[in-house]
BAFI-3210 file (N, C-alpha, C; in Angstrom, 3 decimals, decimal comma, padded with zeros to 6 digits):
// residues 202
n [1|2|3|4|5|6|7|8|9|10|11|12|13|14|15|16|17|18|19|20|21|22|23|24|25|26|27|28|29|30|31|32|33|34|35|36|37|38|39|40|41|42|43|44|45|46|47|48|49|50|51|52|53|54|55|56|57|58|59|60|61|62|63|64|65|66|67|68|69|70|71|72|73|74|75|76|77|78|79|80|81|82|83|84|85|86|87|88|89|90|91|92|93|94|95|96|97|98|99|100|101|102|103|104|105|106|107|108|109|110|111|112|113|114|115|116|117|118|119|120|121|122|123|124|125|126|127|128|129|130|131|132|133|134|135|136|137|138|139|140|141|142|143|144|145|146|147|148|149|150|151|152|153|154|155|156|157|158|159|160|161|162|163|164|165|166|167|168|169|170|171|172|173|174|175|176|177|178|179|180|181|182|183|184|185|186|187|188|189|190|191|192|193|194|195|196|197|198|199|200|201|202]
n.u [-031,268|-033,468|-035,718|-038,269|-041,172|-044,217|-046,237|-048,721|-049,657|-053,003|-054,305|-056,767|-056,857|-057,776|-058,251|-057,368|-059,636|-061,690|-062,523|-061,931|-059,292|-057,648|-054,864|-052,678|-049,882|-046,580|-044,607|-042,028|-040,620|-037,186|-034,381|-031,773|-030,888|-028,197|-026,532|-024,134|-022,118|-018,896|-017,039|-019,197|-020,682|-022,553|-023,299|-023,735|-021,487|-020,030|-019,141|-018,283|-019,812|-020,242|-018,283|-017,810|-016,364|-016,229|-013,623|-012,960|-013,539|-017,139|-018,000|-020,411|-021,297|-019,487|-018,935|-018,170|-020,431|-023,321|-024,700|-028,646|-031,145|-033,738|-036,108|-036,834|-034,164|-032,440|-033,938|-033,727|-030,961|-029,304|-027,034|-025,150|-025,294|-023,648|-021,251|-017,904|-016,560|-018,673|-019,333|-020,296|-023,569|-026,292|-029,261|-032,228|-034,283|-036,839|-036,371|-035,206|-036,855|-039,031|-037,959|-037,133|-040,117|-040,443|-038,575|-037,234|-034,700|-033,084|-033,200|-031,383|-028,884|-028,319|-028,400|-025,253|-024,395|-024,152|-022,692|-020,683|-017,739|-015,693|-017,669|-019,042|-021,468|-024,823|-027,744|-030,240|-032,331|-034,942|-037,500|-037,478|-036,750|-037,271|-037,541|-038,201|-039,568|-042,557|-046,671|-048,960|-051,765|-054,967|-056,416|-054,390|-051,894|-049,735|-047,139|-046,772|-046,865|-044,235|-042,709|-043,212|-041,444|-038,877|-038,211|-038,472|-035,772|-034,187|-034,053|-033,661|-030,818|-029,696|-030,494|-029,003|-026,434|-025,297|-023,563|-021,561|-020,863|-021,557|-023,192|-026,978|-027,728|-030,318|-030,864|-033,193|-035,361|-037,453|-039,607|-041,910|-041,653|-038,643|-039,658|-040,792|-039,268|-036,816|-038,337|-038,650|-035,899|-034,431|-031,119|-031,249|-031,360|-031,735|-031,628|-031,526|-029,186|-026,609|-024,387|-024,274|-024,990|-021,797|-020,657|-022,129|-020,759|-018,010]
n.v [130,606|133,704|134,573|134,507|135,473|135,946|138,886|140,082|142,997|144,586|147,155|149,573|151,276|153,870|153,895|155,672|155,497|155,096|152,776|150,722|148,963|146,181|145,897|143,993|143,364|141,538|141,588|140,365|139,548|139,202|137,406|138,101|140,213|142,637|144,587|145,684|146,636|147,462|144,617|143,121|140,433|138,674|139,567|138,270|140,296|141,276|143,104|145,732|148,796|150,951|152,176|151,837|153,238|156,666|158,453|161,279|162,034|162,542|165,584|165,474|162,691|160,879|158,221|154,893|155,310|154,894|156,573|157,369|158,438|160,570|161,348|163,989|165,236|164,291|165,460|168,334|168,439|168,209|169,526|169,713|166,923|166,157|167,194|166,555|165,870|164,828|161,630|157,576|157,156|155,932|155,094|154,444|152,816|153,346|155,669|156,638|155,845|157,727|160,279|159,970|160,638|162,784|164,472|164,900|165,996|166,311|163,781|162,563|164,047|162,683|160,299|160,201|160,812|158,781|156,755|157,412|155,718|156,691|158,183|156,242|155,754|153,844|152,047|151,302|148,026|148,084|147,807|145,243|144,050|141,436|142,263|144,410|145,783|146,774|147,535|149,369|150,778|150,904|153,663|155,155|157,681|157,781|158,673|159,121|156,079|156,008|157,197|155,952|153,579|154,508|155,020|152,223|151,093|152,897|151,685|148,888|149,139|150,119|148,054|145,690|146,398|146,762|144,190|145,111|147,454|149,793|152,696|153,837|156,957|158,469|161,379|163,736|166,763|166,514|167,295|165,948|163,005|162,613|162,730|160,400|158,091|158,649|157,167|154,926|153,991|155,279|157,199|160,504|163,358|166,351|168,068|170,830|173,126|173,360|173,117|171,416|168,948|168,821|168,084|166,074|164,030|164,367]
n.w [069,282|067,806|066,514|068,243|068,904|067,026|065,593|064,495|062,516|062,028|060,346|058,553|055,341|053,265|049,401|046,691|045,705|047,078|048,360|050,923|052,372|053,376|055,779|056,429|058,282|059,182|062,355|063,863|066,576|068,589|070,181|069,666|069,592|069,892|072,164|070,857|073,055|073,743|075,072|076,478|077,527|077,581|074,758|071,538|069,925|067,216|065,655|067,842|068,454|070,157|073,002|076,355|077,881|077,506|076,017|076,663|080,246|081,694|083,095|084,522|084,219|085,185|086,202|083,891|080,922|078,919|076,131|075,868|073,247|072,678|070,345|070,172|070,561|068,483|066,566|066,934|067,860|066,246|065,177|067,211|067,613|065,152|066,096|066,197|068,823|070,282|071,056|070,930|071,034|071,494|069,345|069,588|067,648|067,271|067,095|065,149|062,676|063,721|063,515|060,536|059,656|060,340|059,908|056,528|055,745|058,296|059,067|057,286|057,702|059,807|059,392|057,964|060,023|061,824|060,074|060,293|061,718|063,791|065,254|067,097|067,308|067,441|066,122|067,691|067,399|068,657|068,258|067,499|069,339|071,574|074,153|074,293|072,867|072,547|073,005|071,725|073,390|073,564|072,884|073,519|072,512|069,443|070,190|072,783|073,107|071,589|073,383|075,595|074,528|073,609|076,700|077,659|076,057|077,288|079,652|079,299|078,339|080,591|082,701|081,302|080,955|083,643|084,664|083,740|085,085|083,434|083,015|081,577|080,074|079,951|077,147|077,026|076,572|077,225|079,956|081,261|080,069|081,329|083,638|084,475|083,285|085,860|087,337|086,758|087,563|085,270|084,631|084,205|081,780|080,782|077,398|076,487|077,440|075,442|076,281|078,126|076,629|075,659|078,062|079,132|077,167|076,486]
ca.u [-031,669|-033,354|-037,129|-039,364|-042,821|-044,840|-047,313|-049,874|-050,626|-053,593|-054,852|-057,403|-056,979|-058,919|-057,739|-057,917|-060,934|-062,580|-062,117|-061,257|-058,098|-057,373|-053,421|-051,612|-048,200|-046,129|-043,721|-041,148|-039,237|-036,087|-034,062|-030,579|-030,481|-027,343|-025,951|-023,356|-020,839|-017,406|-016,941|-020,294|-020,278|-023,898|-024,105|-022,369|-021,524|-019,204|-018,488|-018,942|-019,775|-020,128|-017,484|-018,434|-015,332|-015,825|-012,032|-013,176|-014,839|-017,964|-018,183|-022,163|-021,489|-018,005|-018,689|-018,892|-021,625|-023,463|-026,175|-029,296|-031,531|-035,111|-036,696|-036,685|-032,773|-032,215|-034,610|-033,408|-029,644|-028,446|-025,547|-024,517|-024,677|-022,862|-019,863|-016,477|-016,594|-019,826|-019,724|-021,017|-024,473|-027,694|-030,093|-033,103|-034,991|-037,924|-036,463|-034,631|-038,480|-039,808|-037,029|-037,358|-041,204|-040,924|-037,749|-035,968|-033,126|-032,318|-032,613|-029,924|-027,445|-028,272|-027,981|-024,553|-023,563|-024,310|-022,178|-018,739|-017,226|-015,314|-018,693|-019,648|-023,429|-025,225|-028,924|-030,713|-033,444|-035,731|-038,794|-037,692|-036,265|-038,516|-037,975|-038,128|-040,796|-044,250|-047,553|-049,713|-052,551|-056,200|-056,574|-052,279|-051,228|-048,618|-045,996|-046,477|-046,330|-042,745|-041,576|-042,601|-040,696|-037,465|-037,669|-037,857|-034,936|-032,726|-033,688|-033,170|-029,774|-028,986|-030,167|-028,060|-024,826|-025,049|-022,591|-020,115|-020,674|-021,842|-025,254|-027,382|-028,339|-031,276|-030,955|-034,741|-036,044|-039,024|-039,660|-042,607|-040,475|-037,749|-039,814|-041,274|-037,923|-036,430|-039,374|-037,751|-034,535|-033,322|-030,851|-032,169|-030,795|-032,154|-029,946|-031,702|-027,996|-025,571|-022,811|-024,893|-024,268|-020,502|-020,134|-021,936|-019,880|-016,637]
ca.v [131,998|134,136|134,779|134,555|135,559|137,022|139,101|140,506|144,603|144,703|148,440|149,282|152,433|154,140|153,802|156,809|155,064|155,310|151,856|150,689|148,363|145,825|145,579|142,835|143,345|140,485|142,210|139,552|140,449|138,438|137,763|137,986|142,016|142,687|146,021|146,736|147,576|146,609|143,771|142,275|138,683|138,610|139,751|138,048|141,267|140,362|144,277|146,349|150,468|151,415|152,380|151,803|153,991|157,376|158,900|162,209|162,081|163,875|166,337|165,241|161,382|160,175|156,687|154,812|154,994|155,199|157,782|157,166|159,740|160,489|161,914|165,541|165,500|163,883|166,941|169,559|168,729|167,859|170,140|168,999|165,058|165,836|167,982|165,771|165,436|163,720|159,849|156,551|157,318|154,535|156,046|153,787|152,231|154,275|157,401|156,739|156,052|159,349|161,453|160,100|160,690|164,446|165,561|163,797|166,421|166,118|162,002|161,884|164,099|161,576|158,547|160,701|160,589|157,248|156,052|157,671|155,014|157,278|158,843|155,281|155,788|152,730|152,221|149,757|147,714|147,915|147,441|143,564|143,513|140,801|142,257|145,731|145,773|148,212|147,884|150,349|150,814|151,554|155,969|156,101|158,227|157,019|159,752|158,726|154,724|155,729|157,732|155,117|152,624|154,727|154,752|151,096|150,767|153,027|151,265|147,447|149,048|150,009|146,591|144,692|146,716|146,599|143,432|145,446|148,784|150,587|153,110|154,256|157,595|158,874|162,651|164,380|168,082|166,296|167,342|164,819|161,916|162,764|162,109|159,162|157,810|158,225|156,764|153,885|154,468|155,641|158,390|161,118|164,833|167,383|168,437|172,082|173,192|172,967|173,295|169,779|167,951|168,463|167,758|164,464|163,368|164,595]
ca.w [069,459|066,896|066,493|069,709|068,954|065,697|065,732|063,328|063,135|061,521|059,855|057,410|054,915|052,062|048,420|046,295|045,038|048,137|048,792|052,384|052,252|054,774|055,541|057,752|058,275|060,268|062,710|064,651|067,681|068,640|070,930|069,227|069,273|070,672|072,505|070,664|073,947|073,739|076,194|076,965|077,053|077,194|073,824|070,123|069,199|065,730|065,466|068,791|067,919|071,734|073,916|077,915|078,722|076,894|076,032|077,470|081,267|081,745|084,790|085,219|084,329|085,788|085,657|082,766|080,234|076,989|075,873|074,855|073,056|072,061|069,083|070,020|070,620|067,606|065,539|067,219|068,442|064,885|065,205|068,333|067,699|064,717|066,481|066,101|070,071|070,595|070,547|072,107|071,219|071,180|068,920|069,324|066,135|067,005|067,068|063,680|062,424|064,229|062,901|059,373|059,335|060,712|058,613|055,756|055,943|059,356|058,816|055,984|058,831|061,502|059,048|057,820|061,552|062,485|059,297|060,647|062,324|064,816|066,107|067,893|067,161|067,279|065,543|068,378|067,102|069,936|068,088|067,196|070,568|072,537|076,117|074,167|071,964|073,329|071,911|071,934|074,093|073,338|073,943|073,979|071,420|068,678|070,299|074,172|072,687|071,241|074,904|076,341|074,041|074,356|077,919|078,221|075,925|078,019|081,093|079,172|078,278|082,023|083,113|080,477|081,134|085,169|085,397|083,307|085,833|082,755|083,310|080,551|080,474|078,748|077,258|076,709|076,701|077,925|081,098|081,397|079,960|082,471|085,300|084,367|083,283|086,738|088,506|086,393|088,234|084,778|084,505|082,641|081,563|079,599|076,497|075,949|077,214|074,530|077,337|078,911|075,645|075,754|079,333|078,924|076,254|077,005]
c.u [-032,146|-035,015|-037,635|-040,429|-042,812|-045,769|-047,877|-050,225|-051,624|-054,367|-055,931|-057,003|-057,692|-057,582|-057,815|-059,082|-062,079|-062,600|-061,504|-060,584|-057,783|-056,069|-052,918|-049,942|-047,662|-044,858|-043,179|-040,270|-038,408|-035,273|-032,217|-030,330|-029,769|-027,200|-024,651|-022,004|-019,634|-017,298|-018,313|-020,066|-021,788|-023,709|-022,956|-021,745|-019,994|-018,431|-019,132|-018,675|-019,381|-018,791|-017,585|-017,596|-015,213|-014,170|-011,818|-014,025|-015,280|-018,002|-019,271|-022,094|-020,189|-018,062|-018,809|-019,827|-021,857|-024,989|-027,598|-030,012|-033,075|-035,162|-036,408|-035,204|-032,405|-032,702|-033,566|-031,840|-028,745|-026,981|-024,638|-023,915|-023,582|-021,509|-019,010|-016,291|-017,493|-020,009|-020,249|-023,022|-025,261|-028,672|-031,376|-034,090|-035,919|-037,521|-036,010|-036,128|-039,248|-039,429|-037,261|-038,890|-041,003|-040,120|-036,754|-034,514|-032,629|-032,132|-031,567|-029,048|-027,352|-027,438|-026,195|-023,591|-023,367|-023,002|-020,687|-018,705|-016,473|-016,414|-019,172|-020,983|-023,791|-027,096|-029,521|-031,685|-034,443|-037,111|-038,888|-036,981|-037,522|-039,133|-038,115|-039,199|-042,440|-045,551|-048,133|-051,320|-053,963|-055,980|-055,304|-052,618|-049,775|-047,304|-045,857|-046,062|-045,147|-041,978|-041,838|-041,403|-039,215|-037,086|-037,086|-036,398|-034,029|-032,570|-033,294|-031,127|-028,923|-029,052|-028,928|-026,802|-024,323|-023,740|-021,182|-019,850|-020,784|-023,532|-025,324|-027,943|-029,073|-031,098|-032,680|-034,972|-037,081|-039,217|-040,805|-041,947|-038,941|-038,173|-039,860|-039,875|-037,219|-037,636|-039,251|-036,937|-033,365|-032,973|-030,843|-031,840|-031,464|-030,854|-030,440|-030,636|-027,299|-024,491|-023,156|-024,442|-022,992|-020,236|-020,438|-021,238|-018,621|-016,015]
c.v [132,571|134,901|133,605|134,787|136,629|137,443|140,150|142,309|144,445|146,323|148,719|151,099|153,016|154,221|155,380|156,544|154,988|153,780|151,568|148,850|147,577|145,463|144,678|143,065|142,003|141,572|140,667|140,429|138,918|138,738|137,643|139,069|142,459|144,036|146,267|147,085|146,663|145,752|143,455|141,548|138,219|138,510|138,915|139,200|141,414|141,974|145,295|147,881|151,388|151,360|152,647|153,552|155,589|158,247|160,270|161,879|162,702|164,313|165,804|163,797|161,007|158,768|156,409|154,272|155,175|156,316|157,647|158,429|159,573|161,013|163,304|166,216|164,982|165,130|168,346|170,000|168,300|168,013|169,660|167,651|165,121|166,414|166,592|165,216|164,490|162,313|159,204|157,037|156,420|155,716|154,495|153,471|153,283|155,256|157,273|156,972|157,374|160,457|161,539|160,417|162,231|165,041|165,180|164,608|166,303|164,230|161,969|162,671|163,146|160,468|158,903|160,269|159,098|156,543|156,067|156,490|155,721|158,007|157,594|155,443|154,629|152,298|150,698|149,449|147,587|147,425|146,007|143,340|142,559|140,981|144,069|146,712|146,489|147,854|148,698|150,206|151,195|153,078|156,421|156,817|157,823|158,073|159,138|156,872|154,669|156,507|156,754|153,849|153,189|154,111|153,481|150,511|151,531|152,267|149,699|147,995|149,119|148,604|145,597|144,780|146,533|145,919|144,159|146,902|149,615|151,066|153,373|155,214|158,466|160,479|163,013|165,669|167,560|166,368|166,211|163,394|161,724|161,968|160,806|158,111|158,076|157,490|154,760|153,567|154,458|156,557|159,481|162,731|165,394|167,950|169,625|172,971|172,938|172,598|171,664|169,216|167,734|167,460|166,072|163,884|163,604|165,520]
c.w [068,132|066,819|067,479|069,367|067,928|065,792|064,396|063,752|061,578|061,205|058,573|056,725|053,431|051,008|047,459|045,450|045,726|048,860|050,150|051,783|053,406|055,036|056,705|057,509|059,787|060,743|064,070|065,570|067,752|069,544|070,793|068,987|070,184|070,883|072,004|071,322|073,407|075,291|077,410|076,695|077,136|075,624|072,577|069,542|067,989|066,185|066,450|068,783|069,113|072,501|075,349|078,890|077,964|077,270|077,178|079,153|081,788|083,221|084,929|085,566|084,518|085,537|084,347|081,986|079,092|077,121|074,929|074,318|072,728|070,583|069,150|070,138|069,575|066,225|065,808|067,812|067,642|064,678|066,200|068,175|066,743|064,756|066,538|067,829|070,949|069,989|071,532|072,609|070,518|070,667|068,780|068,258|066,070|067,028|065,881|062,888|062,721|063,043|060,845|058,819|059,430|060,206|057,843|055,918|057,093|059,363|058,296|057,295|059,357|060,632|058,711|058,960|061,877|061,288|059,203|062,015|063,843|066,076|067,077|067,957|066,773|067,306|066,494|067,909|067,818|069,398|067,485|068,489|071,447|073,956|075,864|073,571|073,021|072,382|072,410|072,385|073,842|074,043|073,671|072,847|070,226|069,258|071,573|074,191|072,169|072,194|074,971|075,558|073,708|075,692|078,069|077,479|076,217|079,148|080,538|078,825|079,507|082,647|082,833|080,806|082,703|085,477|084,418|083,988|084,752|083,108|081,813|081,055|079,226|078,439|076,343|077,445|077,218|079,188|081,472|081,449|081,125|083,833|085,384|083,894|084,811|087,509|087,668|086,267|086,729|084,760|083,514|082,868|080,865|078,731|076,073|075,929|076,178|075,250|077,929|077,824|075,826|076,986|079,539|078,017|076,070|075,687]
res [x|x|x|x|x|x|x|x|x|x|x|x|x|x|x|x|x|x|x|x|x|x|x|x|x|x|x|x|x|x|x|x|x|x|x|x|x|x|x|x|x|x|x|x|x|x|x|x|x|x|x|x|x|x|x|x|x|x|x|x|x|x|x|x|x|x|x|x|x|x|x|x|x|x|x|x|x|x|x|x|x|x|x|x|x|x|x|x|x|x|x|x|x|x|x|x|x|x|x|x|x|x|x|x|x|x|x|x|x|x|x|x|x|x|x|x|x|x|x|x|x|x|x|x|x|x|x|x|x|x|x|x|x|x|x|x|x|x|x|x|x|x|x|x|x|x|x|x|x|x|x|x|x|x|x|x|x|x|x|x|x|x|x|x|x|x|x|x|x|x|x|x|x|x|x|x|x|x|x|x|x|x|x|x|x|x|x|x|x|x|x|x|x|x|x|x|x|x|x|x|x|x]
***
């Protein structure tokens, strides 16, 4: 197991010399990017961050699960993720990437958060994931190429967890993203509530 397939992004950009620059970057996906949960046997997971069973259980989500998030809950629900009550949260690679492009101070909280051990926040690599990994489309946009590459890594996390009766549920203000996320029978909330955050996370 380990590296599956390499591929080449090729970009060109101007120099401050006016110069056009031609850049190759090698990006590898793999298929040794584990979830993290406690008690998958799917996965090697050496040190598992996730908790299937949160301590608290939520009035909305009763069974149990883990939370994933986007980009715009990550900008804008700073305070929230980092309340003492909110754990067992998948913060997908690309949104770590988003977040650190659009606001270094809210990055250093997140990375802050993610680095307490008690919060169970867990940084998925989705973009070396091999069954997770998105490219981008002639016309897409670099914003609708990283919904969609959340989505599919809340719905590879609902797949993955199934035989342990764990869901994944995606939280997004995106009313767009929402839909399209259940129409990929994943489960999907809006977190513009503050009172919704708690409740999913107990």
């Amino acid at each position: 197991m380990g590296v599956v397939e390499r591929k080449q992004k090729i970009f060109y950009k101007k120099t401050k010399r006016g110069n056009i620059l031609k850049v190759v970057r090698e990006h590898y996906l793999r298929d040794d990017v584990w979830c993290s949960v406690a008690g998958c046997q799917q996965c090697k997971n050496e040190a598992s961050s996730l908790n299937p069973v949160p301590e608290s259980p939520s009035n909305l989500v009763s069974e149990p699960h883990v939370l994933v998030i986007d980009t715009n809950i990550a900008l804008h629900q700073i305070d929230f993720l980092s309340h003492e009550s909110i754990r067992n949260i998948v913060i997908p690679q690309t949104v770590l990437h988003e977040v650190r492009h659009r606001s270094l101070p809210v990055y250093k909280r997140l990375r802050d958060v993610i680095d307490l051990p008690s919060k169970n926040f867990y940084v998925f690599s989705n973009e070396h994931h091999s069954s997770c990994y998105v490219e981008r489309v002639a016309g897409e946009s670099s914003n609708d190429r990283n919904d969609t590459s959340i989505r599919l890594a809340a719905w590879w996390y609902g797949s993955h967890l199934q035989p342990l009766g764990v869901q994944a549920v995606l939280l997004t203000d995106d009313v767009s993203c929402r839909h399209k996320a259940k129409e990929m029978d994943i489960t999907a909330y809006s977190g513009e509530n503050s009172s919704l955050v708690f409740l999913l996370c107990g």
